[in-house]
N, C-alpha and C positions, 0 to 999 in steps of 0.2 A: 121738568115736572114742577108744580107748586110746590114752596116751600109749606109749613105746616105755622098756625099762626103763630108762634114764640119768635116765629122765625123772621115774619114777613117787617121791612123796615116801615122810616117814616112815610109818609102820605106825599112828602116834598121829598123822596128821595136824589133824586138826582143834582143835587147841588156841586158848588166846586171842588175841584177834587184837592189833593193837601199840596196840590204847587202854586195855588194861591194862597201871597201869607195869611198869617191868620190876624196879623195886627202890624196897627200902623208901624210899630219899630221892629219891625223885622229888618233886618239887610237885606238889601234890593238887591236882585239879579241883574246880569247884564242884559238888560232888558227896556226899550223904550214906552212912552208914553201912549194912553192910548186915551186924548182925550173927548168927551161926548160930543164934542161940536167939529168932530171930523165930517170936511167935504173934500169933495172930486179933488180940491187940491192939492193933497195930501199923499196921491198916488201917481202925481206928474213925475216920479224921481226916476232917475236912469235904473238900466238894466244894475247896470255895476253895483248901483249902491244895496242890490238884495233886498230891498227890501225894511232899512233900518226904521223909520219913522213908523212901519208897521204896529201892528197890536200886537203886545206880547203876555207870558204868564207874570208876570210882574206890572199888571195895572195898577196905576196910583188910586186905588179905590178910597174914596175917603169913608168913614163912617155911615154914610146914609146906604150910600153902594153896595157895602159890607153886609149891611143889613138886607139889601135884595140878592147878591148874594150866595150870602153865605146860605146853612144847613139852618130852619128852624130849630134851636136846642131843646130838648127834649122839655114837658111838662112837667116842674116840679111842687105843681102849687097841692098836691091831695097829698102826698110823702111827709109823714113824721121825721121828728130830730133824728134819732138813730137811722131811720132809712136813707134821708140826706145823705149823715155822713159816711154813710157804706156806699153812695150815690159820689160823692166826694172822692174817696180813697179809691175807689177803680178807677176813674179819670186820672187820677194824681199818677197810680200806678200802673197804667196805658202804656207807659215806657214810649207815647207821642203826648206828651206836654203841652207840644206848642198847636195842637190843634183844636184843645180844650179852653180856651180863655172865656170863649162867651159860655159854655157848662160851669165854668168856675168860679165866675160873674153870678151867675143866676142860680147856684146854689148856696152863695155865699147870702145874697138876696134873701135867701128863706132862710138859712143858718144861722144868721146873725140877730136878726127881732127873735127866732127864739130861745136864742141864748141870754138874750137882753131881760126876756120874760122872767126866765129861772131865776136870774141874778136878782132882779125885784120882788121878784116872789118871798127866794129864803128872806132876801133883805126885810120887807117887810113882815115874815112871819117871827125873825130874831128883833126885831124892835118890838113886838107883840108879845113876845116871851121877856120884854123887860131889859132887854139887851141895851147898851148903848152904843150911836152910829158910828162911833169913831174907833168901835173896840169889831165893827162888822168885819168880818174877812171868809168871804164867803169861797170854797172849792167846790168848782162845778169839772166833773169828769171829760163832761163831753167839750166842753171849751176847751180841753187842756188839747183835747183828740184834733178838736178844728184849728187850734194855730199849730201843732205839729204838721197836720194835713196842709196848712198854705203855707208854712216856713220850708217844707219838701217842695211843693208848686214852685216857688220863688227861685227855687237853689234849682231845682231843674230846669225850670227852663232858663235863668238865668246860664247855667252850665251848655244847654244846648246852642244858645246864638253864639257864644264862646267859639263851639267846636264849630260852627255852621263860620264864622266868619274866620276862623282860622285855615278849615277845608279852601274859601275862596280864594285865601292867599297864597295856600298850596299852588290853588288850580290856575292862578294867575303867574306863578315860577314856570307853571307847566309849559302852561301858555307862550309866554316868552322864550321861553325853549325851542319850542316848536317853531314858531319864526325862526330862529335862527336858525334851525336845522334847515328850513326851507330856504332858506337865503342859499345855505353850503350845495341845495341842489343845483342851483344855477349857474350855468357853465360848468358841470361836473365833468371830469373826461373819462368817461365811461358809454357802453353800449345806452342807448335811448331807451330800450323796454326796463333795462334796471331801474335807471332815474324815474319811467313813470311809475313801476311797481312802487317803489321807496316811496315816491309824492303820495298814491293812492295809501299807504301805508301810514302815513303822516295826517292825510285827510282824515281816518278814520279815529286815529287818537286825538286830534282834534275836537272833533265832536264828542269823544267819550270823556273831556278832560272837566268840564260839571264846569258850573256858575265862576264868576270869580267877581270882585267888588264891584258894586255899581261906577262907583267914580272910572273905576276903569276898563269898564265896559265897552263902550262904545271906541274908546280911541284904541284896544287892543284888536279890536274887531275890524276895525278898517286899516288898521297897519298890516294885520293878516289878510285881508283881502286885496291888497295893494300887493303884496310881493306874489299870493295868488295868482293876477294877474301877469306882472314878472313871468312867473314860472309858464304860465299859458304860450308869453312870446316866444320863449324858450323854445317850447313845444311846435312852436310853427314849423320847427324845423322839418320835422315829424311830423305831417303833417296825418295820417293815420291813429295815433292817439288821440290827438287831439280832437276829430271827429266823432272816436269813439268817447270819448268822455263827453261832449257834445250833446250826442243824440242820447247818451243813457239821465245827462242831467233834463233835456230836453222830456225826456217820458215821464220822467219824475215828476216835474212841474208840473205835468199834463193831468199826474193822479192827483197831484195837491188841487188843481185850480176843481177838479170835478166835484173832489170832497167837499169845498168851500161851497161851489153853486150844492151841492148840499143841502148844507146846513145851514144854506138862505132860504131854503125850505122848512124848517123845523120852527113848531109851535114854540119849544122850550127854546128861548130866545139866551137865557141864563148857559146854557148847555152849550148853544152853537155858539155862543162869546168866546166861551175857555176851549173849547175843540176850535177854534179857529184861531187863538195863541198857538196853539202847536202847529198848525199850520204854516204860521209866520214861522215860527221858529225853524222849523224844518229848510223851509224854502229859502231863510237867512243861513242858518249855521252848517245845515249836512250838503246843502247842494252847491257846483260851482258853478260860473256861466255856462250859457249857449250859443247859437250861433245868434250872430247880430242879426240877422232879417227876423229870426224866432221873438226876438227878446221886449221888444214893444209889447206886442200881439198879445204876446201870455201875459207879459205883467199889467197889462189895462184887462184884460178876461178876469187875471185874479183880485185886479183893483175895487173891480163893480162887484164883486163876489161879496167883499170885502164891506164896500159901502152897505150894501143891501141889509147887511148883518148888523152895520154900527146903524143904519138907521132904523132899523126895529129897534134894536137896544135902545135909542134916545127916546124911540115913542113909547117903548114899556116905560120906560125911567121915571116920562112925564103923566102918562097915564098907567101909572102902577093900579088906581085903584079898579080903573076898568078893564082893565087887562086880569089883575087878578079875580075879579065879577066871571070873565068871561070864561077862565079857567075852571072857577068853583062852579059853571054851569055844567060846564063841560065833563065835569069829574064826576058831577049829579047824575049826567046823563047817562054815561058808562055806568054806576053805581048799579044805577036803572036795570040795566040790560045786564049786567051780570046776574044782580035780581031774578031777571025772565029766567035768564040762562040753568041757575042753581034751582028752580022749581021747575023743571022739564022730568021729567019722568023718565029714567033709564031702567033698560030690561037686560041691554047686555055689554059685555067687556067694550065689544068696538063702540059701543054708543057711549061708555064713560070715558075711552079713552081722546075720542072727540071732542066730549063736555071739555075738557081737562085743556084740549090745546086751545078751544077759543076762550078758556076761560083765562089761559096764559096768558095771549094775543089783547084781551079786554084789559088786564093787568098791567100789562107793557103801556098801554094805549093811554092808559091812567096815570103811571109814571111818566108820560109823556108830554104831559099837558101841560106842564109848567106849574109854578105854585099858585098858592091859595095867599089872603089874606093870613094874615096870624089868629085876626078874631075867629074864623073859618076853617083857620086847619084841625084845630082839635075836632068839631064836630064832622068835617070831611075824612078826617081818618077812622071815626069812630064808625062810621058808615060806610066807609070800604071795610074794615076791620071786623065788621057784625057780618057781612055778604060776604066775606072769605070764610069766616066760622060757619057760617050756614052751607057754605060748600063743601068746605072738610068734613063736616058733619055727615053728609051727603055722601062724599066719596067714599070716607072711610064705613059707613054703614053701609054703603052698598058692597062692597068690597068686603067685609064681616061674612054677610048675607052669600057673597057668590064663594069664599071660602069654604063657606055648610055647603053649602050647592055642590063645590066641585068635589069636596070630600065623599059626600054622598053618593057623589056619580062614580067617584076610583073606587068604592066598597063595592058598587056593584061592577064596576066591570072585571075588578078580582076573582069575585066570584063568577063571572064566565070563563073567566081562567081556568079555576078550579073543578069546574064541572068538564073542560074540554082535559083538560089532566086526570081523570079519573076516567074519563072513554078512551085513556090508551092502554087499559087495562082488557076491556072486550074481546071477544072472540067472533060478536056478531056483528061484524061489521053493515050487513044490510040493512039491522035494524038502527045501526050507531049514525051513522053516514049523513041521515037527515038531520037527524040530532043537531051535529057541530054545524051541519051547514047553516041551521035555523038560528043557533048561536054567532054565527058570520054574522048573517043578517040582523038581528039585535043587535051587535055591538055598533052597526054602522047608524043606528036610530036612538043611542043612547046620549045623555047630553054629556057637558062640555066640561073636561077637564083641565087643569093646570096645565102646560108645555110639559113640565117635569113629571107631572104625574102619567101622563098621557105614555110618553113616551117609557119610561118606566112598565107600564101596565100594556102598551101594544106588544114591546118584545115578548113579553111573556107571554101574551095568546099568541102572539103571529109563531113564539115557539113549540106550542102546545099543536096549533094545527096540523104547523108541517110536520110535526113527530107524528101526529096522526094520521095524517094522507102517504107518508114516506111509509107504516106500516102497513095502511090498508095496499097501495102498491105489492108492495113485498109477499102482499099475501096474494093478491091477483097474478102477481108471477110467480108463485112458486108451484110445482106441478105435484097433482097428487101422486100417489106410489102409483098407482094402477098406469095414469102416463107418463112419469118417469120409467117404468118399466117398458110401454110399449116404446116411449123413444129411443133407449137403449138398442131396442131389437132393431128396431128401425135404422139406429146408426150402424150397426154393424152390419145390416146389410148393405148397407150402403155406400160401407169400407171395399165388402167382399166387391159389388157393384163395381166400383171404380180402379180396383186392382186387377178385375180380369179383361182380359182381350180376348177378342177373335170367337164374343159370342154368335151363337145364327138367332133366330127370330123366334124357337122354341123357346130358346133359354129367358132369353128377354120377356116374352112374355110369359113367362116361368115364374118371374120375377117380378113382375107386375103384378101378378094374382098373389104371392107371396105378401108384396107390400100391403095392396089392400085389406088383405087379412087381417093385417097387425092394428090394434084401435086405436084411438083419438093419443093424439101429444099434447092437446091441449095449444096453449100461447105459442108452443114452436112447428107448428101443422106449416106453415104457409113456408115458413124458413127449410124445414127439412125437404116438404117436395120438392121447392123449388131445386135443392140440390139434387135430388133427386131424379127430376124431368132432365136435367141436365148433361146430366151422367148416360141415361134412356140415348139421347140425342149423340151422344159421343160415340157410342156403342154404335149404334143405326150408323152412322159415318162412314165408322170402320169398317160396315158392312157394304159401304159404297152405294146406297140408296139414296134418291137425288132430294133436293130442298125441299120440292112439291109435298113428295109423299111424307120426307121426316116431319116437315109443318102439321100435315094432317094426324101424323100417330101425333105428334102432341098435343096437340088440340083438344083428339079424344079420350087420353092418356089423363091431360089438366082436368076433363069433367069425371071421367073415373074416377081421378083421385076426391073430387068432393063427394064422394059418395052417397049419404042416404040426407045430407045437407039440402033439404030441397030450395029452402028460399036462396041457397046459393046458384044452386042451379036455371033455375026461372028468369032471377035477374039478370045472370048471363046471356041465358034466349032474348029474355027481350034487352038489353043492349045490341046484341049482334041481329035483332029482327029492325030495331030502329035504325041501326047502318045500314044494312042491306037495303029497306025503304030510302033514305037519305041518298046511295048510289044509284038505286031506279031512279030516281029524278032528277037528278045531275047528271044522268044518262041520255033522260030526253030532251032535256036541255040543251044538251050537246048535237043532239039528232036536229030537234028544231033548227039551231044554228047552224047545221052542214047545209039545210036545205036554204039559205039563202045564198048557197057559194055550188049551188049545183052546174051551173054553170062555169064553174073558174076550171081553173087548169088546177093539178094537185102538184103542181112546180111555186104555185100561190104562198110563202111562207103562212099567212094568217093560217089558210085551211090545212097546210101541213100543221099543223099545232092544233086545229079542231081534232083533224083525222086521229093526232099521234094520243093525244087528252082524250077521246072516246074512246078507244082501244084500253088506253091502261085502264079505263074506268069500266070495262068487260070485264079487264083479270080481277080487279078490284069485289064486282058483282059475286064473280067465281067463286073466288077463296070466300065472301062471306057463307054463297049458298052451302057449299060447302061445310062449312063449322055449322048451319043450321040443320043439313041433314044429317049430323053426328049425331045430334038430340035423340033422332028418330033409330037412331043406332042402337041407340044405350037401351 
């Protein structure tokens, strides 16, 4: 997400990071040279050497260098005395000191003529008032504030290269240690995976042991990498570790040299300099050899990586002014198009949240570009600076805007809440029914709420519904008294039904006229004949009456019981009138087909399976004609 403008930095953000010193007397790191008139030659070195002639975070930048660069320091020329020195005292009290020298430079710059002023000013207003000059002794407040303020800058940073070079002679005890502890691995008489666990354990506090003095830099570096070596031979023994350390340094390099081809790619030529010190760094200090046939190959891939990068750097160097021209076009240009971007007309969330990533993307793109001249950058930042306030402006008004919107649209959809909670109150559900459903449909046509609110405000209808549909249910299944009563009757006889035996055909249909009598059950009609026809068929059984006939008393038995239900009945006719038709014609069908086999023998399997498929599709005709002439029974 954009930051909001208080927030948004300088126009030249991207400058070096604070592992570049900040002035020339810092203590150097162990660290080599990296000087602008680096060629091909400079990359001819062995695998072994790692890479030491490389470019590191301690380039001997002199002053011009510094000045490309370092961070443009901020703008102090519109800032009054008092603002200075409040501009002053945060620096001072940063609790980082040493990254502040050119802020403290350039506010001293403006501090100083007008402290100078004050001091001639009283001067000449007490010579005016008849004073004399030798008796002037002028107390100015804020001079007193400003050498307090740079006698604290003094002693702190003085105190920090103190601690800073003390830390390296730590890290040089360290150092030296650690050689020796690796010497004691060698020829250890112990299992082989211990020794290399221990060595990889050594590796790694190695590289976390920090800088240590430049003078002894370089020759602690190659003394550790010579018994390195050592311990490698060692390892031959084992020949399995050693493979494996191999191929894992081997993939390493592989990620260093891509990152390098890189950042032979990037505009910001400042950027890929200091990202490609750590490169060296890494490929020198955390990684150990690989295999010989690897070790050319990658280090000439990472050489010209390398070159690619220092010779842009020499052509920015020399042509800073058009180099910086071509950035300040470039930064116009994007300006430009953020411009287009922020006057595009948004209607909804997905369409701001769009604006918002290419507007990030254009942002990036900007800090990307490398710097401006210094005469340039104040109006280049003032120009990105006015196009991000125009977009905030934008966002957040639109956003304002879709807050009333959303609020507006959760008031109403509350209120379909409310109306569908007040219809679980009804008794008339026929006339309720459309009601809520017309409220379904509105709420799915209503606009667009917050996540939270939405969801907040769907449980509550979706609860209000189904209370309502779960009542009207409830009430669709509950039976009036008149057929709870007639079910009752019904069930009981249908107890008596099932408990006796060894009825004969009076009694049964004794008992059929009995049931008919008794009226509608309502939702449980279909449930209780059916136990009912059931019971009828169990009886007949025991009466030893055969499938055929018990079929047919069913049959007529199922449309008796629908009784004066006429559209049940009709649609039953005509289902069993359109089977009945469907069997005529698959009958002649069948007929057609015997007459091409009139001649075969009936030993023919095909025509045995005609003959055996015609016939059942006779009994088939049968039993439908049958249930159709029950109709004409009833």
């Amino acid at each position: 997400m954009l930051d909001n403008d208080a927030n948004l930095q300088e126009a030249n953000e991207d400058i070096v990071d604070e592992k570049i010193p900040e002035t020339e007397d810092q203590p150097k790191q162990e660290m080599t040279q990296s000087q602008p008139s680096t060629d091909a030659g400079e990359f001819e070195n062995a695998e072994d050497q790692q890479g030491e002639n490389t470019t590191s975070e301690d380039s001997n930048l002199d002053k011009d260098e510094l000045s490309v660069v370092k961070s443009e320091e901020e703008n102090y020329d519109d800032l009054n005395l008092e603002q200075l020195l409040k501009a002053l005292d945060k620096k001072v009290s940063s609790g980082k000191i040493h990254h502040y020298k050119r802020d403290v430079e350039a506010l001293s710059k403006q501090i100083e003529p007008k402290l100078s002023q004050i001091f001639e000013n009283k001067k000449e207003d007490f010579i005016n008032a008849g004073g004399e000059l030798k008796d002037f002794d002028a107390k100015i407040p804020e001079k007193t504030i400003y050498n307090e303020l740079i006698r604290r800058y003094k002693s702190e940073r003085a105190r920090y290269y103190q601690e800073l070079e003390k830390s390296f002679q730590n890290n040089l005890v360290i150092r030296k240690n650690l050689i020796e502890e690796l010497k004691g691995l060698i020829g250890i008489d112990q299992a082989i995976s211990e020794t290399y666990k221990q060595f990889k354990n050594l590796q790694s506090r190695w590289r976390e042991s920090g800088h240590v003095p430049r003078a002894e830099a370089n020759n602690i570096w190659k003394t550790y990498h010579h018994h390195v070596g050592i311990f490698y031979d060692f390892l031959h023994l084992n020949r399995e570790f050693r493979e494996l350390d191999f191929k894992y340094n081997y993939e390493e390099k592989l990620k260093i040299i891509e990152q390098a081809e890189a950042l032979s790619k990037m505009d910001n030529i400042q950027k890929a300099f200091r990202d490609l010190q750590e490169l060296h760094k890494r490929w020198k200090d955390e990684l150990g050899p690989i295999a010989k046939e690897h070790g050319e190959t990658l280090w000439e891939r990472f050489s010209e990586a390398t070159k690619v990068i220092h010779e842009k750097r020499q052509f920015f160097q020399k042509n800073q002014t058009e180099v910086y021209r071509a950035n300040y076009e470039k930064k116009k240009t994007i300006i430009s198009q953020m411009q287009q971007l922020a006057e595009v007309e948004i209607k909804t969330h997905n369409e701001m949240q769009k604006m918002i990533r290419d507007m990030e993307s254009l942002r990036t793109s900007f800090f990307e570009c490398g710097h401006v001249s210094r005469s340039d950058n104040a109006e280049i930042w003032a120009m990105f600076k006015d196009v991000m306030r125009l977009f905030s402006k934008k966002r957040n008004t639109f956003y304002k805007s879709l807050k009333k919107e959303y609020s507006e649209n959760f008031k109403q959809r509350m209120e379909l809440v409310k109306q569908v909670e007040t219809f679980l109150q009804t008794e008339d559900f026929a006339a309720t029914t459309p009601k809520v459903i017309a409220l379904q449909r509105k709420w799915k046509e209503m606009g667009a709420v917050s996540r939270k609110q939405n969801d907040k405000a769907w449980k509550l209808f979706r609860k209000a519904c189904n209370d309502y549909f779960a009542l009207l249910d409830e009430r669709k299944n509950k039976l009036s008294e008149v057929e709870q009563q007639a079910f009752e009757e019904k069930d009981e006889l249908l107890k008596k039904l099932q408990s006796k035996e060894g009825l004969d055909r009076t009694s049964i249909d004794h008992l059929i006229e009995e049931w008919t009598k008794i009226g509608s059950v309502g939702r449980k009609t279909n449930q209780i004949n059916s136990e009912f026809v059931a019971a009828i068929e169990n009886s007949l059984k025991q009466l030893g009456e055969d499938k055929e006939s018990i079929a047919s008393f069913k049959y007529e038995l199922k449309i008796k019981l629908m009784g004066d239900r006429t559209e049940l009945i009709q649609k039953e006719r005509s289902q069993i009138k359109q089977r009945l038709d469907k069997a005529k014609q698959e009958q002649i069908q069948l007929e057609t087909n015997m007459e091409f086999f009139a001649k075969s023998s009936s030993e023919n399997p095909v025509v045995n399976k005609v003959m055996k498929d015609l016939e059942k599709q006779k009994k088939i005709i049968d039993g439908l004609q049958q249930k159709l002439d029950a109709f004409k029974r009833m």
